[in-house]
C-alpha positions in Angstrom: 14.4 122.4 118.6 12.3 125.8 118.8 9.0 123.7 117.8 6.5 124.9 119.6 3.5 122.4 121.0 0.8 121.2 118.9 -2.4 123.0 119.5 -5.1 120.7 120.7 -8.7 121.8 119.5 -11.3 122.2 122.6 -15.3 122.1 121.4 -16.8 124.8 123.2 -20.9 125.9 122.5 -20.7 129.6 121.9 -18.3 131.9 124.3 -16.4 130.4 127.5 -14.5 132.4 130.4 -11.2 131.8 130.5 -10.8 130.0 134.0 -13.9 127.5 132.6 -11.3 126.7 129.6 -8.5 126.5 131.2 -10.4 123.5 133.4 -12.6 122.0 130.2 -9.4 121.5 128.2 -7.2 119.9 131.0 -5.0 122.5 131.1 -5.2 123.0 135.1 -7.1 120.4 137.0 -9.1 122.4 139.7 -11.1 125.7 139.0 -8.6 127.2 142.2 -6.0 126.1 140.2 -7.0 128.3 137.2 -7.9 131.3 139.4 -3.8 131.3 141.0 -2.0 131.0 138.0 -4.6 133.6 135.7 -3.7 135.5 138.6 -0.3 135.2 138.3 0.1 136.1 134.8 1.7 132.6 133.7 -1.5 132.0 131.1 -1.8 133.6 127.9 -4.5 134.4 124.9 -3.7 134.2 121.9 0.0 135.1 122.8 -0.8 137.8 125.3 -0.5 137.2 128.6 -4.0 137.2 130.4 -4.6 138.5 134.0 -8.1 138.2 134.2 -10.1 135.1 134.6 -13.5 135.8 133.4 -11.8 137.4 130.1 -14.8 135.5 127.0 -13.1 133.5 124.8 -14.4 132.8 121.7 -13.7 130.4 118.6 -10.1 130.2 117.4 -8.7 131.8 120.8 -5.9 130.1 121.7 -4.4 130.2 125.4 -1.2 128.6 126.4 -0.3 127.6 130.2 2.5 125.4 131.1 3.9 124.3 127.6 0.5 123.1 126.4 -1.6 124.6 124.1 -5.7 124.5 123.5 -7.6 126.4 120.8 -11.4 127.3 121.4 -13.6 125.1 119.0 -16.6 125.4 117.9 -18.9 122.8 118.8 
């Protein structure tokens, strides 16, 4: 009880946008997908809640959306 979810690793090639992620890693399955709930504050980075979907992630970033976790990777 209280564990959080494990935090998968994502390889990304240098920087990513947030809305790119959130569809590379699997955690939203359409781009319009990611774009409605960045919008409504339900993703965040690195613990923060994120509002904008073309905020640059970069390695070891690690955004949470719907109990699942992803960290940036390099690749």
């Amino acid at each position: 009880m209280g564990e959080r979810t494990p935090v998968r690793d994502v390889e990304v090639a240098g920087t990513i946008r947030l809305g790119q992620f959130l569809k590379l890693s699997g955690l939203v399955e359409h781009g319009a997908d990611a774009k409605d709930v960045v919008a409504a504050g339900e993703v965040t980075v690195n613990g923060r809640a994120e509002t904008r979907r073309g905020c640059q992630l970069t390695q070891g970033d690690v955004v949470a959306f719907g109990g699942d976790r992803a960290r940036v990777a390099a690749d």
